[in-house]
C-alpha positions, 0 to 999 in steps of 0.5 A, a space after each residue: 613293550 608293556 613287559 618292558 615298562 613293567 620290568 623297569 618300573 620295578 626296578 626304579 621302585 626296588 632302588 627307591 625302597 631301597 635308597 629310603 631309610 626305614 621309619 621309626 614307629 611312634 611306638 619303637 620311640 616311646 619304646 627307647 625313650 623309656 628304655 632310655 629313661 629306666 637305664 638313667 634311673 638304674 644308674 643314678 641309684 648307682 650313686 644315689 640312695 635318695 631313699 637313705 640320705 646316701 650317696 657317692 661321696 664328693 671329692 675335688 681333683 680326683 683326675 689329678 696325679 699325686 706326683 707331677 709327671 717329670 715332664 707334663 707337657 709331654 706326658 700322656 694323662 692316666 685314664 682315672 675312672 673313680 667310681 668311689 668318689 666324685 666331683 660334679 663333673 666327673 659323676 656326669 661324665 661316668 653318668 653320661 658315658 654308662 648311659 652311651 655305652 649302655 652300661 647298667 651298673 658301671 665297672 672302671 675296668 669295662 673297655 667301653 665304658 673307658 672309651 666313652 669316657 676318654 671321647 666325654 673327657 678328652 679333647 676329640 677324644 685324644 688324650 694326652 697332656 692336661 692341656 688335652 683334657 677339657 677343663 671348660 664346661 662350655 668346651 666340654 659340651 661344643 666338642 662332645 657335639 662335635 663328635 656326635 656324642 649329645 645335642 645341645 638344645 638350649 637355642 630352641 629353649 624359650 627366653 635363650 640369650 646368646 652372649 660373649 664372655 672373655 674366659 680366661 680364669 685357668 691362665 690368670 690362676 696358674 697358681 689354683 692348678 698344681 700342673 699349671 703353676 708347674 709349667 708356663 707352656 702348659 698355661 700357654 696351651 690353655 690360653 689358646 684354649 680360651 681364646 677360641 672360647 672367648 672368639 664364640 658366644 654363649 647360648 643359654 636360659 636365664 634363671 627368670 626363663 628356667 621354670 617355662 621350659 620345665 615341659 621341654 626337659 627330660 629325665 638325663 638331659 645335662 644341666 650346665 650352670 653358666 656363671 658371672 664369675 669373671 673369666 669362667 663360663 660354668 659353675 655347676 653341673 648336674 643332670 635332669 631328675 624327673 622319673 615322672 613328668 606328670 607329677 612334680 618338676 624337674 630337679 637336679 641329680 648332682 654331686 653337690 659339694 655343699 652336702 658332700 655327696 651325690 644328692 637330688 635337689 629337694 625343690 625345682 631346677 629353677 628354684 636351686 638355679 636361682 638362689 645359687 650364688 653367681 648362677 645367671 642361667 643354664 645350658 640345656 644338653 640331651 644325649 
């Protein structure tokens, strides 16, 4: 009888040891962590040479065709990856998707750096019209958490208001879109587009309760600026700089469009935040 439970006690710990995932050291977690952190500096000298006043240039709508497709609401988008020239959003994205992929010094034609890309870009990852591509930040970030890509943790930041706005600036200015003024049902897939965003509120920081959450932030993490401009959600883009914590505060890696290049703030994010024109405050978004 003893053998009996002997036998079957270690069978129900097999199964337990088992079913119990293993542990992450507090070591292996400093050990990614920094990992982490070294892969986001590597690349940000990729497009940033702070030390010389250079850096990638900035140009608006380098996603967009030079000729309109015949047919755009069928027509499937080319996968851009311009590393030459970029505007706030895409350098994060070419950012953000190096970091995913693991990619130290990024190459247009790398097959998971483009599928990192596609899935940062593109609505659930599927590309196809314009109306796939994820022109509102604040959709940019809810379907990227979606798919598991990064974790937005402006909520569990000190000061986070949640608000509602009605977005609407891409359907009431078909006109500022060439591909939007060109096809009205285009402009309707849009507007769709915009009242789910619309039916959500928004979570984020104010520009008073930015500098309180400076320890919370991490060299990498996403910062959205969230605009008073009417009928859009997000102004500016930008990401983390702070190589070392224990020095300083964090500053803004952006492709600035004022100074044409990419560049990193000279003072604070809060700083930057509060003396840009329309800025009420900030998202907070960590891969």
């Amino acid at each position: 009888m003893r053998r009996i439970l002997l036998a079957a006690l270690a069978i129900v710990w097999s199964v337990l040891m088992a079913c119990t995932p293993p542990q992450q050291s507090s070591t292996s977690k400093s050990r990614t962590q920094a990992s982490d952190q070294d892969l986001f500096v590597q690349l940000s000298r990729v497009f940033c040479d702070e030390s010389s006043d250079k850096g990638t240039p900035y140009v608006a709508n380098t996603l967009e065709p030079c000729v309109l497709p015949a047919d755009p609401v069928n027509a499937v988008e080319d996968m851009v990856i311009n590393l030459d020239s970029v505007d706030c959003t895409t350098f994060v994205e070419y950012m953000a998707a190096a970091m995913l992929a693991g990619v130290k010094a990024p190459d247009r034609n790398d097959s998971l750096l483009r599928q990192k890309v596609q899935a940062l870009r593109y609505r659930n990852g599927q590309r196809g019209n314009y109306a796939s591509r994820k022109h509102y930040f604040s959709e940019w970030i809810s379907d990227n958490v979606a798919q598991g890509l990064m974790t937005d943790v402006t909520e569990s930041c000190a000061g986070a208001v949640h608000v509602t706005k009605k977005i609407n600036f891409m359907s009431t200015h078909p006109q500022s879109y060439t591909q939007l003024s060109a096809s009205s049902e285009l402009v309707e897939q849009i507007r769709k587009v915009e009242e789910s965003l619309s039916a959500s509120d928004m979570c984020y920081v104010p520009c008073d309760r930015i500098a309180d959450n400076f320890q919370n932030l991490k060299a990498g993490d996403i910062i959205a600026f969230v605009t008073s401009i009417h009928g859009l959600d997000i102004q500016h883009v930008g990401m983390v700089w702070w190589p070392d914590t224990k020095t300083g505060s964090p500053r803004l890696l952006h492709a600035s469009s004022a100074k044409g290049r990419v560049m990193i703030s000279p003072n604070s994010i809060a700083d930057y935040a509060s003396k840009a024109k329309n800025c009420v405050g900030i998202k907070v978004v960590r891969l």
